[in-house]
C-alpha positions as CSV (number, residue, x, y, z in Angstrom):
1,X,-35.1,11.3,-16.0
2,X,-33.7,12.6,-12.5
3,X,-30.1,12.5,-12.0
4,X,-29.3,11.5,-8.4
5,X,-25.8,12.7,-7.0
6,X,-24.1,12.0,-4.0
7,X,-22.5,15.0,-2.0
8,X,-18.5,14.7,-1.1
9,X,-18.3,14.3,2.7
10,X,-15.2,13.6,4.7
11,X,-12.2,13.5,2.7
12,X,-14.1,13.4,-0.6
13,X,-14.9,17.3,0.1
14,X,-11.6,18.4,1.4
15,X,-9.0,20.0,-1.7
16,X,-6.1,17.4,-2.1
17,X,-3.4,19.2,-0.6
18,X,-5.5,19.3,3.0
19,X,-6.4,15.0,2.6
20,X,-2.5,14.9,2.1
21,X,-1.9,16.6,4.9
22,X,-4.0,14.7,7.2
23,X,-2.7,11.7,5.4
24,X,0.9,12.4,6.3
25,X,-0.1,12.8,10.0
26,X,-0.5,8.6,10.2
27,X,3.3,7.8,9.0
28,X,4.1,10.4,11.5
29,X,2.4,9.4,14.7
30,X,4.7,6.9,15.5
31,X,8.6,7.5,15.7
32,X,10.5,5.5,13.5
33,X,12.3,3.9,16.5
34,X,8.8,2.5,17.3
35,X,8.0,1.1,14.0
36,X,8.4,-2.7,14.5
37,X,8.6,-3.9,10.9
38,X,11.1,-1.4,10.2
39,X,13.2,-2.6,12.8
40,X,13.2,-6.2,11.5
41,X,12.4,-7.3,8.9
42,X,12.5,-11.0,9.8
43,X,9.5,-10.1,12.0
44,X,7.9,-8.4,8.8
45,X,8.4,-11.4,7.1
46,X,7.0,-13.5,9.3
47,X,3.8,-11.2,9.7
48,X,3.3,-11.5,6.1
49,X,3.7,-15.6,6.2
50,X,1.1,-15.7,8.6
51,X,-0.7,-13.2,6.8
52,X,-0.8,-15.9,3.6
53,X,-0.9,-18.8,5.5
54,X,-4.3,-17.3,6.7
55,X,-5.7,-18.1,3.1
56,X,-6.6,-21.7,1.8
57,X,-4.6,-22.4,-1.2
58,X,-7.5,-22.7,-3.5
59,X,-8.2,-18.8,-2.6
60,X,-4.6,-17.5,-3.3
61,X,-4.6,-16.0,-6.4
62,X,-1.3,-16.0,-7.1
63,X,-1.2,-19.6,-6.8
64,X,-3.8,-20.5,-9.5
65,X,-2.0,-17.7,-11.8
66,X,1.0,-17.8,-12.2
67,X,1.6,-15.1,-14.5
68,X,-0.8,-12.7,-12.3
69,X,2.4,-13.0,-9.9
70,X,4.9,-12.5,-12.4
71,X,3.0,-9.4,-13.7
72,X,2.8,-7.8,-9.8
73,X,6.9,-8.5,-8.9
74,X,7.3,-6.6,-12.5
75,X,5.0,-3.8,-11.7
76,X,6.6,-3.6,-7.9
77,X,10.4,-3.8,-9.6
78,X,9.1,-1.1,-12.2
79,X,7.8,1.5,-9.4
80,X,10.8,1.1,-7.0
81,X,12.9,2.1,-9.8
82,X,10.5,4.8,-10.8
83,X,10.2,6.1,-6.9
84,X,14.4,6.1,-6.5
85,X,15.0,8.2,-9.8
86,X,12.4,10.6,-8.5
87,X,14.2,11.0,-5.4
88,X,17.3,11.8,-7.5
89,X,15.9,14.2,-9.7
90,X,14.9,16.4,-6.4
């Protein structure tokens, strides 16, 4: 039996620390005075109610589980608190 692999192109070939220094080019393109939703967030909010209103409610998962929500604002809450002692530690 013949093994086929697929070669890394693009970012897949690059070592880490060059695709995170690309990366960090995007968040920097823009200065932060430019950055709409951080701004306002009332206009952030209202992007991301149009972003869910875009979705019937019989494909909002969240909507036909419950608990798939509660599990996701647990998981959020868990790694802001994980990201703000990391900053502290620093």
């Amino acid at each position: 039996m013949v093994e086929l692999m697929k070669s890394k192109r693009g970012f897949a070939s690059m070592d880490p620390e060059k695709r995170r220094e690309i990366a960090s080019m995007g968040g920097k393109s823009v200065p932060a005075e430019k950055r709409s939703f951080s701004q306002s967030s009332s206009l952030a909010a209202r992007a991301g109610r149009k972003g869910g209103q875009s979705v019937g409610p019989t494909n909002r998962s969240f909507s036909k589980d419950p608990s798939l929500a509660a599990k996701a604002g647990a998981k959020g809450g868990r790694a802001s608190h994980q990201a703000r002692n990391f900053k502290l530690a620093d």
